[in-house]
Backbone of each chain as ProteinMPNN parsed JSONL, in Angstrom:
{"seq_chain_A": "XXXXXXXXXXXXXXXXXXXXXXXXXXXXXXXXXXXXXXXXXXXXXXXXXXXXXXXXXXXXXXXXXXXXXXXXXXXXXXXXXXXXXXXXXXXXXXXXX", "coords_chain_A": {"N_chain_A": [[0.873, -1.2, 0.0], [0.476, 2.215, -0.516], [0.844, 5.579, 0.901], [-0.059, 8.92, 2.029], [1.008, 11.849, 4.042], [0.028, 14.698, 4.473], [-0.475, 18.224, 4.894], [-1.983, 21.423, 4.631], [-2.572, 25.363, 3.952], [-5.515, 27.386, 4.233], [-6.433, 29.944, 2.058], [-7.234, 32.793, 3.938], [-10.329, 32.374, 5.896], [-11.207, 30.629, 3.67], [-11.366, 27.753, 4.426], [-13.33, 26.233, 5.078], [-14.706, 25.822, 2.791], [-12.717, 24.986, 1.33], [-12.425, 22.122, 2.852], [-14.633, 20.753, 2.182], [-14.354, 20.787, -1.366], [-12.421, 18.819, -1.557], [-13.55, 17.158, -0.038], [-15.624, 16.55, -1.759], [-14.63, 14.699, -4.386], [-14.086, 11.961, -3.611], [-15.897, 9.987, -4.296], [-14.914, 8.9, -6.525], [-12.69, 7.558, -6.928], [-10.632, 4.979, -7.869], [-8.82, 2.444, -6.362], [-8.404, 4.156, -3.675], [-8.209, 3.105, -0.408], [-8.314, 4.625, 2.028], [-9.018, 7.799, 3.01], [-8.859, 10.686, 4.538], [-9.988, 13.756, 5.732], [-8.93, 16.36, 7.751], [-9.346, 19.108, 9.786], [-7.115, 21.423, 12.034], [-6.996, 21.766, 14.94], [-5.674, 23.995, 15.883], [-4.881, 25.536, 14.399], [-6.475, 27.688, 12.377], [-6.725, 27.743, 10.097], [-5.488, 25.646, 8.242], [-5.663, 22.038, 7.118], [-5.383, 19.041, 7.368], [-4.552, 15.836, 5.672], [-4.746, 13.164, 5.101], [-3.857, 9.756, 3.472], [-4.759, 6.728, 2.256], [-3.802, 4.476, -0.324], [-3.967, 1.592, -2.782], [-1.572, 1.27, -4.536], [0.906, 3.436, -5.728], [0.662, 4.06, -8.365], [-2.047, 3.627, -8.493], [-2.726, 6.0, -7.033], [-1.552, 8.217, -8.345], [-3.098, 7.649, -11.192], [-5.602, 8.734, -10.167], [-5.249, 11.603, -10.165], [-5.779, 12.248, -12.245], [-8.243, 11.5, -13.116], [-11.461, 12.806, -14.243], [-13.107, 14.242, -12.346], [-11.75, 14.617, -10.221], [-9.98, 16.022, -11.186], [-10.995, 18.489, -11.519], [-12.139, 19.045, -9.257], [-9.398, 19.93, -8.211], [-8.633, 22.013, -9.301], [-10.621, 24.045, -9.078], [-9.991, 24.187, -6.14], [-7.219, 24.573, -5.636], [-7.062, 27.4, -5.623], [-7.845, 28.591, -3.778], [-6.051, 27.778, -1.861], [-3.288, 28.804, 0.57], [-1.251, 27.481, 1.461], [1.12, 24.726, 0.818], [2.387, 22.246, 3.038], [5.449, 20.01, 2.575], [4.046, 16.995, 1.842], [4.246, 13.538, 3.279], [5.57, 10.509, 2.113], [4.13, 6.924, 2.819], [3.759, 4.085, 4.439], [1.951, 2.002, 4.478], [1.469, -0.639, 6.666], [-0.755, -1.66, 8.051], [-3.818, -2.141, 9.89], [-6.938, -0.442, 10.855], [-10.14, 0.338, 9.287], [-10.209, 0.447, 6.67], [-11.042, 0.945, 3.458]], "CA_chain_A": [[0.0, 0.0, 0.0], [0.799, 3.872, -0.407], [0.076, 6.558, 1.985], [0.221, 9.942, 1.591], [0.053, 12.378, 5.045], [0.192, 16.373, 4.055], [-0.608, 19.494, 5.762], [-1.837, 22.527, 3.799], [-3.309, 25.965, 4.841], [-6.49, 28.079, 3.385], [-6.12, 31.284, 2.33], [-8.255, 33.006, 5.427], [-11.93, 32.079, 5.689], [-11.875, 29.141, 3.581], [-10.833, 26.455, 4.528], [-14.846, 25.172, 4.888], [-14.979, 25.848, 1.374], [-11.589, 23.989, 0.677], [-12.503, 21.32, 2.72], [-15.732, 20.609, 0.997], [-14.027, 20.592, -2.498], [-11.549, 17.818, -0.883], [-14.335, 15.652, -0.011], [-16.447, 16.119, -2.904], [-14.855, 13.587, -5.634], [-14.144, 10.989, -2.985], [-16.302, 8.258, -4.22], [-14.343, 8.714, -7.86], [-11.478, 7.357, -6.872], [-10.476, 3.441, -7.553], [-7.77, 2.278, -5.643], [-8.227, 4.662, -2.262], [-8.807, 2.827, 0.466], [-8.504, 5.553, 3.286], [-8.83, 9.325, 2.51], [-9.575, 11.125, 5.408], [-9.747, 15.376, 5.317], [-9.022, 16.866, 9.13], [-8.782, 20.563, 10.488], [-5.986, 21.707, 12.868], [-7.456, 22.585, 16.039], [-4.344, 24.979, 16.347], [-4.488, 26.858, 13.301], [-7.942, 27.779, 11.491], [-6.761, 27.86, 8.464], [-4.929, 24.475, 8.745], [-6.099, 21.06, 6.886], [-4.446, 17.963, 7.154], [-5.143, 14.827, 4.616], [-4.317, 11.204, 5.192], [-4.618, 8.679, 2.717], [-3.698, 4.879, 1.746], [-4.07, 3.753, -1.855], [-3.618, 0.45, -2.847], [0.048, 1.245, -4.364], [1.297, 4.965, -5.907], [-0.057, 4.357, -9.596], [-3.425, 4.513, -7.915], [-2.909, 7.606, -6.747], [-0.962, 8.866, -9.672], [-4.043, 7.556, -11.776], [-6.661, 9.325, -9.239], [-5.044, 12.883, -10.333], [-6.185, 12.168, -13.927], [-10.328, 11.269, -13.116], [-12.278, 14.546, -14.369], [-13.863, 14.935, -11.245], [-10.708, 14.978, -9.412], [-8.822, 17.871, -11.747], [-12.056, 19.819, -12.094], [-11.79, 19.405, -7.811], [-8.413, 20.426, -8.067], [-8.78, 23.249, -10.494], [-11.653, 24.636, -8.081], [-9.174, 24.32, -4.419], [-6.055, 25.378, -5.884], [-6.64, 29.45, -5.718], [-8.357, 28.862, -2.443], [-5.246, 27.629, -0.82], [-2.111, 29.672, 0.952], [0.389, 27.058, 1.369], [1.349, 23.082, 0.91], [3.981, 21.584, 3.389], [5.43, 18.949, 1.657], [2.939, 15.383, 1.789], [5.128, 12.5, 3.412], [5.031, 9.617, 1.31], [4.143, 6.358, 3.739], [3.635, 2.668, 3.425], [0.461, 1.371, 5.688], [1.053, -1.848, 6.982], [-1.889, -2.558, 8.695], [-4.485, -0.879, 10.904], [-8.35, -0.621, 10.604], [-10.749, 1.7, 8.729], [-9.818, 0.91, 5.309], [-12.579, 0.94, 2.485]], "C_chain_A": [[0.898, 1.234, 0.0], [0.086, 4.356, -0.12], [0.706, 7.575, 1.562], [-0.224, 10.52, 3.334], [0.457, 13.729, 4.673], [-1.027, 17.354, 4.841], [-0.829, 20.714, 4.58], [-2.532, 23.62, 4.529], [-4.25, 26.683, 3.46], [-6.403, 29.34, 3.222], [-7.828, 31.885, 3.462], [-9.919, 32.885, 4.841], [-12.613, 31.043, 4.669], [-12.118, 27.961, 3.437], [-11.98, 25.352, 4.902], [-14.897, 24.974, 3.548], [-14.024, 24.84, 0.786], [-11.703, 22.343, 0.673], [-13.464, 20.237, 2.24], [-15.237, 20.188, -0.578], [-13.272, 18.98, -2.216], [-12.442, 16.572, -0.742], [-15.401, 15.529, -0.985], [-16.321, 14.682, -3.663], [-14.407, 12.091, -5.177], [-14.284, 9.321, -3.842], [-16.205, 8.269, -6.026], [-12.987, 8.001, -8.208], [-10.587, 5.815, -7.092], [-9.258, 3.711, -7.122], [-7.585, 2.568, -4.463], [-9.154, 3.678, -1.78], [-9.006, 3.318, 1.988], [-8.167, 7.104, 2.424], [-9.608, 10.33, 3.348], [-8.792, 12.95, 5.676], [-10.399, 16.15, 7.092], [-8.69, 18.366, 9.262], [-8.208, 20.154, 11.352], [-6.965, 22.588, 13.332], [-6.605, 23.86, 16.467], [-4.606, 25.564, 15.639], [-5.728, 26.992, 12.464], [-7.805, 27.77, 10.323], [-6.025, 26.654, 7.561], [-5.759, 23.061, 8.443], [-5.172, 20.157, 7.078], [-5.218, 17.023, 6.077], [-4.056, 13.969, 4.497], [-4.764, 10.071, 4.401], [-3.418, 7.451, 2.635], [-4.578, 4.808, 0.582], [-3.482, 2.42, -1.818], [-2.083, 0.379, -3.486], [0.082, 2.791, -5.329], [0.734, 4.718, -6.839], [-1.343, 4.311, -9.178], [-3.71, 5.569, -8.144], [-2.692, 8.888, -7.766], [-2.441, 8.833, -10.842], [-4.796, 8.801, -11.72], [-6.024, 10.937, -9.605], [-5.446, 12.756, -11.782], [-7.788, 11.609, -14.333], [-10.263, 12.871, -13.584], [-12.404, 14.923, -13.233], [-12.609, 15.608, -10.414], [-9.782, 16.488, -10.375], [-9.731, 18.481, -11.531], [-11.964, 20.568, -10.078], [-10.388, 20.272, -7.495], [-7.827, 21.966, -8.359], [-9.54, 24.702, -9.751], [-10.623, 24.791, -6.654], [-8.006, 24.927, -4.781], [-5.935, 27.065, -5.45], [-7.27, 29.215, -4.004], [-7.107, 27.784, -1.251], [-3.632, 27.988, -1.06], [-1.396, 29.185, 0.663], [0.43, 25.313, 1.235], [2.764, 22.972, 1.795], [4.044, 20.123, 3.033], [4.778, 17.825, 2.194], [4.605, 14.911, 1.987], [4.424, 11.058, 2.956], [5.092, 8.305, 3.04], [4.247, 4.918, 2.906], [3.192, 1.891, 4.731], [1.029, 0.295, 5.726], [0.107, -2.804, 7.498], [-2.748, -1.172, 9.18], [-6.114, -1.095, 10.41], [-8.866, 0.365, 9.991], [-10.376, 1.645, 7.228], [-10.932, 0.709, 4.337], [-12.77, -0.431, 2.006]], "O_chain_A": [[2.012, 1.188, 0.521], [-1.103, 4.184, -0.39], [1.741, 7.52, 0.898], [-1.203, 10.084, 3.942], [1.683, 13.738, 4.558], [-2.17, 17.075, 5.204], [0.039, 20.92, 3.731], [-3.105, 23.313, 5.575], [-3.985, 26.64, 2.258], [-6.284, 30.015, 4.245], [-8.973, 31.445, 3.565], [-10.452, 33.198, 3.776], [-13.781, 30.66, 4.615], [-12.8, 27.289, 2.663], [-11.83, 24.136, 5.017], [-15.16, 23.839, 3.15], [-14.356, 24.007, -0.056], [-11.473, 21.522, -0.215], [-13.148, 19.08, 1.963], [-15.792, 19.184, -1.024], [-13.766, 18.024, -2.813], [-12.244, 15.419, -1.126], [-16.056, 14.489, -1.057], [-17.178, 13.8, -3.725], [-14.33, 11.16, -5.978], [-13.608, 8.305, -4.001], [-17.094, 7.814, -6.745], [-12.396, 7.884, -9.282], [-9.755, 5.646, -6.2], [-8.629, 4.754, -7.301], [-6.869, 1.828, -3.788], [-10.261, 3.352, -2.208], [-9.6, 2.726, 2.89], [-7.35, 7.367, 1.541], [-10.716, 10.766, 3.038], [-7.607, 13.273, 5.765], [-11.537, 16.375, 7.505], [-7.636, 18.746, 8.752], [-8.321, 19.0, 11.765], [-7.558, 23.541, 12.828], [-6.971, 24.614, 17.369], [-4.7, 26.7, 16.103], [-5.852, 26.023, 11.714], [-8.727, 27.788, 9.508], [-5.998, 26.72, 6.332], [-6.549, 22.747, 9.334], [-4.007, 20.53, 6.94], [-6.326, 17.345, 5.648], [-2.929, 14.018, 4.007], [-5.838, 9.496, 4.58], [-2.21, 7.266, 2.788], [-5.788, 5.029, 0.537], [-2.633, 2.099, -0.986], [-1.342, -0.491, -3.029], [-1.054, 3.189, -5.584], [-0.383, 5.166, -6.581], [-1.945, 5.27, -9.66], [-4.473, 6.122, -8.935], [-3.271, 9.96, -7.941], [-2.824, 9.909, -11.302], [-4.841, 9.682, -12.579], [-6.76, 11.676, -8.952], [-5.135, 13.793, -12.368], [-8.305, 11.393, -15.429], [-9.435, 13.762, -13.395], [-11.852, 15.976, -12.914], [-12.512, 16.783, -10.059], [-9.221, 17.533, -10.047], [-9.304, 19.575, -11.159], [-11.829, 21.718, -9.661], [-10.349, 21.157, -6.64], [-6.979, 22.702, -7.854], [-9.213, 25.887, -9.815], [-10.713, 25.926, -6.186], [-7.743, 25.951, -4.151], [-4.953, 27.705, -5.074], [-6.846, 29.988, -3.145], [-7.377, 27.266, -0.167], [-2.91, 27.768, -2.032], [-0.608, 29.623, -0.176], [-0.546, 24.754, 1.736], [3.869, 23.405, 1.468], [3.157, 19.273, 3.109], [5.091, 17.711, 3.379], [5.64, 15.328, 1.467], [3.316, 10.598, 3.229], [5.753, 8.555, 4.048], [4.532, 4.588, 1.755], [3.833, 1.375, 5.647], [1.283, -0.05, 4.572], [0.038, -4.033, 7.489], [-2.597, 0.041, 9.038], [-6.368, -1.961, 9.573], [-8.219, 1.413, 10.01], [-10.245, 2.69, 6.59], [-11.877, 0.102, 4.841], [-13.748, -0.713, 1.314]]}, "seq_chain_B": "XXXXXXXXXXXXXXXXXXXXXXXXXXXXXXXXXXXXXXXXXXXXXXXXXXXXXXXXXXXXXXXXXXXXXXXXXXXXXXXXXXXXXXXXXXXXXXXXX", "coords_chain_B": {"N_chain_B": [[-15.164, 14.418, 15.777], [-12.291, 12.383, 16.545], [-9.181, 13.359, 15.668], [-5.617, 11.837, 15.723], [-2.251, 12.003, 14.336], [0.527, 10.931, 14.371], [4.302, 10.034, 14.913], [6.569, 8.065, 15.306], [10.023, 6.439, 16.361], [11.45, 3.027, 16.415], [13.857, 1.238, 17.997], [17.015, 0.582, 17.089], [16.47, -2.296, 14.108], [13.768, -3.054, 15.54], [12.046, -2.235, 14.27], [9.708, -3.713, 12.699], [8.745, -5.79, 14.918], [7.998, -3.804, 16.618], [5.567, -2.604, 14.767], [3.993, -4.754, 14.773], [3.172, -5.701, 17.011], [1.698, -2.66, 17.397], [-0.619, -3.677, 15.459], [-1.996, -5.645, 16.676], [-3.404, -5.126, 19.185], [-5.975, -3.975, 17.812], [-8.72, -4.64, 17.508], [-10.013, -4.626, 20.209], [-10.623, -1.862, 20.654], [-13.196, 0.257, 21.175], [-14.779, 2.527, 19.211], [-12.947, 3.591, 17.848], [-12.325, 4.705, 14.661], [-10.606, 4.659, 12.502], [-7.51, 3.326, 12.187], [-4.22, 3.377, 11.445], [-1.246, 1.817, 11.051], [2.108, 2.921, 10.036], [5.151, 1.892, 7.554], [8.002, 4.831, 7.144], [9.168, 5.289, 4.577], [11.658, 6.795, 4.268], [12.665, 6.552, 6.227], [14.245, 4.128, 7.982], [13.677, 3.291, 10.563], [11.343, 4.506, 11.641], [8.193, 4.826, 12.368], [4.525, 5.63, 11.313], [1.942, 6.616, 12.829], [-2.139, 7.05, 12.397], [-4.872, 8.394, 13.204], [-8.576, 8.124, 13.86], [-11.379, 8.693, 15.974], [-14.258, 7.99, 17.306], [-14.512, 10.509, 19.314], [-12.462, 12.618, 21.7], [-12.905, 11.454, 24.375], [-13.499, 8.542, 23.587], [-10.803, 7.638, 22.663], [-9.129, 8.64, 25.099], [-10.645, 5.962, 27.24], [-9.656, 4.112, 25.265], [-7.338, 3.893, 26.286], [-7.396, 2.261, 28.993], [-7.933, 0.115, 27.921], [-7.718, -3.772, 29.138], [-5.846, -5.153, 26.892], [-4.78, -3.126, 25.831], [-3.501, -1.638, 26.855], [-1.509, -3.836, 28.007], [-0.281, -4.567, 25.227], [1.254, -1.643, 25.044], [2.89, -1.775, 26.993], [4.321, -3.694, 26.304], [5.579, -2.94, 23.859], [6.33, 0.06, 24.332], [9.387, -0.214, 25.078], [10.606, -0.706, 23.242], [10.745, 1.461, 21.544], [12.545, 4.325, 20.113], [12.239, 7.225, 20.22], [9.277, 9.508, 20.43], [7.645, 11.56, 18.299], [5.614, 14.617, 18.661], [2.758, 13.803, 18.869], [0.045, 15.146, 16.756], [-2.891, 16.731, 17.041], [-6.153, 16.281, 15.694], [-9.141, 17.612, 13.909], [-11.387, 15.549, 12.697], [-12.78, 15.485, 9.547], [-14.46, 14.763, 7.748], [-14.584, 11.9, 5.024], [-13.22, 8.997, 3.243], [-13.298, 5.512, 4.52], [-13.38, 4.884, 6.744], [-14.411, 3.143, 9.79]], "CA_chain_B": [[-14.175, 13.127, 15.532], [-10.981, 13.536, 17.064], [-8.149, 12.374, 15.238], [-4.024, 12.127, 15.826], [-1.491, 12.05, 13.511], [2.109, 10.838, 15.033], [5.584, 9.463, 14.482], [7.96, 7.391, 16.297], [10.914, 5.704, 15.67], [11.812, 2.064, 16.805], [15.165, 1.065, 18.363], [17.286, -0.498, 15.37], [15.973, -3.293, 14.046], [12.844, -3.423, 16.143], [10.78, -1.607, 13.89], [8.593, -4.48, 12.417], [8.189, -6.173, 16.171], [6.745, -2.645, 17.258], [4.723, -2.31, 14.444], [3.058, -6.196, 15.344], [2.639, -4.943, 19.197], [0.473, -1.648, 17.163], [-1.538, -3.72, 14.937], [-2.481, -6.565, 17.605], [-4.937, -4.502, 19.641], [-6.664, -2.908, 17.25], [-10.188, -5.247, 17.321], [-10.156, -4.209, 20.761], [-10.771, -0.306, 20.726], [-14.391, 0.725, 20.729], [-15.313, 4.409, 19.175], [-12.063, 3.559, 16.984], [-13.146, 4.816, 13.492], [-9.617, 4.516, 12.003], [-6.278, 3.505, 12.966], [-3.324, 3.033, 10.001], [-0.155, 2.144, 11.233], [2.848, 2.734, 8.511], [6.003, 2.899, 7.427], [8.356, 5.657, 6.546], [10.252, 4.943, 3.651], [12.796, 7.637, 4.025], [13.715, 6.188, 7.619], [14.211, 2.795, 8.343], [13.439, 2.875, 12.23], [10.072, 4.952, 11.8], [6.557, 3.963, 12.173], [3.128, 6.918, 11.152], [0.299, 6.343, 13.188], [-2.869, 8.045, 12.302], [-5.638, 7.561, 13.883], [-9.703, 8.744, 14.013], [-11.978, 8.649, 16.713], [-15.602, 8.967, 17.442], [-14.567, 11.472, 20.009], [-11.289, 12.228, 22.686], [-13.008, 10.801, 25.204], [-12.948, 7.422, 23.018], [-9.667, 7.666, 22.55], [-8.617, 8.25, 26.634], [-10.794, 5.303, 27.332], [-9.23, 3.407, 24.816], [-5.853, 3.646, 26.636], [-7.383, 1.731, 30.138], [-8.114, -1.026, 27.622], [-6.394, -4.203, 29.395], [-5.106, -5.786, 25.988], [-3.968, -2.157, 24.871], [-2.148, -1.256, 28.116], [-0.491, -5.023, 27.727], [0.326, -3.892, 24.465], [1.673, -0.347, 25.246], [3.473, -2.046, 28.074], [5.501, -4.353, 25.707], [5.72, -1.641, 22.863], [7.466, 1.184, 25.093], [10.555, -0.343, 25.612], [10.971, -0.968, 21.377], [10.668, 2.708, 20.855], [13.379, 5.611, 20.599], [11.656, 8.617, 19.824], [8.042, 9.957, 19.981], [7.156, 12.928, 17.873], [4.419, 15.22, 19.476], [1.372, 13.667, 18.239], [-0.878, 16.096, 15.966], [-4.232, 15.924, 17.486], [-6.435, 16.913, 14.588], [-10.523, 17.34, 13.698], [-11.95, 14.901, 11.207], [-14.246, 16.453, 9.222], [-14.726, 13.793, 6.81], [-13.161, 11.387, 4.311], [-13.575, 7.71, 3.239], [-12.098, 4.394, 4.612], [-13.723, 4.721, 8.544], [-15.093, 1.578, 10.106]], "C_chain_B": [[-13.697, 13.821, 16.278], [-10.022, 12.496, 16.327], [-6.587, 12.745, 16.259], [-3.425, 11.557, 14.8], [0.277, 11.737, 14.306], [2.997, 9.861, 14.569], [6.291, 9.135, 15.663], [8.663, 6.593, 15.767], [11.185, 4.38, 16.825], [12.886, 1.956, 17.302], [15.861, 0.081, 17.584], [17.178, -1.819, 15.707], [14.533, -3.873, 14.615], [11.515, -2.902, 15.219], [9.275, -2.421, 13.466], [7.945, -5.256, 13.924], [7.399, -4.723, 16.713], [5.891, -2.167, 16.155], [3.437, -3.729, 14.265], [2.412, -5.863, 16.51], [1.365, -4.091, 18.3], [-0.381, -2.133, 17.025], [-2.184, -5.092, 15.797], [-3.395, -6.29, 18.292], [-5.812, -4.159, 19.03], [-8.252, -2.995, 17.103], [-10.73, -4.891, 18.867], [-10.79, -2.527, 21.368], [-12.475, 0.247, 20.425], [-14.308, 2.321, 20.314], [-13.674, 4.651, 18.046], [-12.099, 3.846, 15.901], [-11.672, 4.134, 12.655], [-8.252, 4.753, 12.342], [-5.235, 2.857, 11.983], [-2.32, 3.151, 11.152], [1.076, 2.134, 9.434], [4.0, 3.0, 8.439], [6.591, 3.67, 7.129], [9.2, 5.021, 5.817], [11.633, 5.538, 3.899], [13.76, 6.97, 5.589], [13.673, 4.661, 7.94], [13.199, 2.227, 9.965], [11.834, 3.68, 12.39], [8.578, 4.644, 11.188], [5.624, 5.747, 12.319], [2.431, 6.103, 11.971], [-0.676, 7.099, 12.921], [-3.835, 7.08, 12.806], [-7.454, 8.876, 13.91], [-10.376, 8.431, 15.017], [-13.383, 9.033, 16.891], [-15.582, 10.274, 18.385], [-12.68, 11.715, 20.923], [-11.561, 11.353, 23.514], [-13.099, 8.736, 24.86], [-11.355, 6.91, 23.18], [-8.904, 7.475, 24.06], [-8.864, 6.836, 26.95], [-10.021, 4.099, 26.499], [-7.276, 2.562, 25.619], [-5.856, 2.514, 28.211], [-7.881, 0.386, 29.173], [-7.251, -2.27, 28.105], [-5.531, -4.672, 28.427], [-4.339, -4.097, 25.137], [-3.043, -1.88, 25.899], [-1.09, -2.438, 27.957], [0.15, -4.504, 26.14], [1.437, -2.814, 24.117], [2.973, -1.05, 25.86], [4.939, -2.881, 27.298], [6.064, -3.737, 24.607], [6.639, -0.597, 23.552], [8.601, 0.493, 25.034], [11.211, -1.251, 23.846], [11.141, 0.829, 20.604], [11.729, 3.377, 21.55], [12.709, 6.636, 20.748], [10.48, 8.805, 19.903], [8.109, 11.586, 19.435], [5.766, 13.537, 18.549], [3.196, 14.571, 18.594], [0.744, 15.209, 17.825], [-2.105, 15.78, 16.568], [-5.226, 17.254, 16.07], [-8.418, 16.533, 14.489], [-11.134, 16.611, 12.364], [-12.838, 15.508, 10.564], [-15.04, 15.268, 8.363], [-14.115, 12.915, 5.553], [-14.05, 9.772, 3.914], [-12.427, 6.473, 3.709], [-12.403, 5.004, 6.625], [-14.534, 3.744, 8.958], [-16.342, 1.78, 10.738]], "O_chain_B": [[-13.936, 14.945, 16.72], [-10.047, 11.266, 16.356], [-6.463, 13.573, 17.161], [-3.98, 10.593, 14.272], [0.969, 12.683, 14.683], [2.597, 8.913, 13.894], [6.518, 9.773, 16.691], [8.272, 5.949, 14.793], [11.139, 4.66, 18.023], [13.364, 3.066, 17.068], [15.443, -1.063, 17.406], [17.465, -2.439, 16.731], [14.139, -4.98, 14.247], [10.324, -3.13, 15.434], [8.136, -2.034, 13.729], [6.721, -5.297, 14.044], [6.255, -4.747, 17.167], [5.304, -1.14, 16.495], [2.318, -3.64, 13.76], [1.212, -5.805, 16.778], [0.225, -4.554, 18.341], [-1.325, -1.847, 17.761], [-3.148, -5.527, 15.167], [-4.377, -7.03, 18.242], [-6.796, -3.924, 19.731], [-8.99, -2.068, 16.768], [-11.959, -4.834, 18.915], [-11.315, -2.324, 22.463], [-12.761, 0.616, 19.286], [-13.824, 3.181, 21.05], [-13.392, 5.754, 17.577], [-11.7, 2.769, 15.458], [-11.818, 2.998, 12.203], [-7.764, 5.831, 12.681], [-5.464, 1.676, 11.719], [-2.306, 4.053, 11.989], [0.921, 1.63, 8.321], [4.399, 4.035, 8.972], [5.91, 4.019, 6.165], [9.979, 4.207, 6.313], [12.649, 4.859, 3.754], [14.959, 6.952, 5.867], [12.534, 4.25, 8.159], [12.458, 1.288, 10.255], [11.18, 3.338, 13.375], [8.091, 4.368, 10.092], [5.908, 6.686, 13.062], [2.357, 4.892, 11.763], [-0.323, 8.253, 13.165], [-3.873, 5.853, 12.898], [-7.41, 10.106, 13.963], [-9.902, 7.327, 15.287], [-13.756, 10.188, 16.688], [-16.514, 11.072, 18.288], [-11.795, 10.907, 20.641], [-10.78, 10.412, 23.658], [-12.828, 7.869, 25.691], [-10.952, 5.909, 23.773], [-8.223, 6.478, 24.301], [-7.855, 6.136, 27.039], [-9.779, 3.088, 27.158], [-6.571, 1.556, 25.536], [-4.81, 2.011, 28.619], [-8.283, -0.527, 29.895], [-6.081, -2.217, 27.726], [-4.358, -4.728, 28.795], [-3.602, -4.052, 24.153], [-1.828, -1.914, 25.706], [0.093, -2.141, 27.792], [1.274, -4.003, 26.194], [2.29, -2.937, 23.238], [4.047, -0.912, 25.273], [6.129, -2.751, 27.585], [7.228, -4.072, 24.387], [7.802, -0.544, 23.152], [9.14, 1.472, 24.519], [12.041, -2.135, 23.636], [11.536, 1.178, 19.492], [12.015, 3.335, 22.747], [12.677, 6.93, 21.943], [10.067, 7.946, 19.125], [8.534, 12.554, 20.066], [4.906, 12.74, 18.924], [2.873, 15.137, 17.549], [0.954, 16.226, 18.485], [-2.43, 14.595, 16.644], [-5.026, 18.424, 15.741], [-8.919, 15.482, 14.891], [-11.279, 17.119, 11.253], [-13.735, 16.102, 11.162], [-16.245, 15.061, 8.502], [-13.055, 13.348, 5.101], [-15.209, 9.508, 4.237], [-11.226, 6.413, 3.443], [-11.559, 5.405, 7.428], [-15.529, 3.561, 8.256], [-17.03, 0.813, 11.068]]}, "name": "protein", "num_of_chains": 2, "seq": "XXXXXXXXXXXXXXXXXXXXXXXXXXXXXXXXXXXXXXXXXXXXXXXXXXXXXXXXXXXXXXXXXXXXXXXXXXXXXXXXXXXXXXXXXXXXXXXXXXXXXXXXXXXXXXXXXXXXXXXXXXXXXXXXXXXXXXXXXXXXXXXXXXXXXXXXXXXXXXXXXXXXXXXXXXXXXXXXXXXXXXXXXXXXXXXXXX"}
């Protein structure tokens, strides 16, 4: 499996709006089997996003659905900053799709 | 929700025995939505945990579990390092039990 865990921020006020776009194209995705979209109680403007795919061309795929660029296309201007996504490699654990 | 997001590193060589100890409790944990352990590629000795929750107070309780404290108990003494856990708000996502 491949995991992805990244940190980004919203430019101010909308990071409801951001994270909305984020969970829109969800159920477009073959291959994810965790993709979970958290606020930072610390910082309001502050998303995190945790995922496992079944292995990186998944994921690599999953940036080339419509839904997902048109999502992408739409969140992009509405966010400040990306700190770099750490790539992972799930071994186990519960909650997966 | 309440999630966390954290890193620790193993004591060399131990890393796959402390990531058996993680994923051994895990049928145990009520209010558990999602719990990935994983590892880092870039480091040999480090294990991601992320983790969701129906709430904190899930999560506390989860720690007087006796098969997670036995767990914990044989797990601590495999680990170098803890990074500050991230404690983080789920908002939503797919791949929660």
């Amino acid at each position: 499996m491949y995991g992805l865990i990244g940190r980004m921020t919203a430019i101010p006020g909308q990071r409801d709006a951001l994270t909305a776009i984020l969970l829109e194209s969800l159920g477009t995705m073959p291959g994810c089997l965790s993709y979970i979209v958290a606020h930072d109680p610390a910082d309001d403007h502050a998303i995190w996003v945790t995922e496992v795919w079944t292995d990186q061309a998944a994921h690599r795929a999953s940036l080339q659905v419509p839904e997902v660029k048109a999502a992408i296309a739409r969140g992009l201007p509405l966010i400040a900053t990306f700190e770099d996504a750490r790539a992972t490699a799930p071994m186990g654990g519960i909650g997966f799709r």
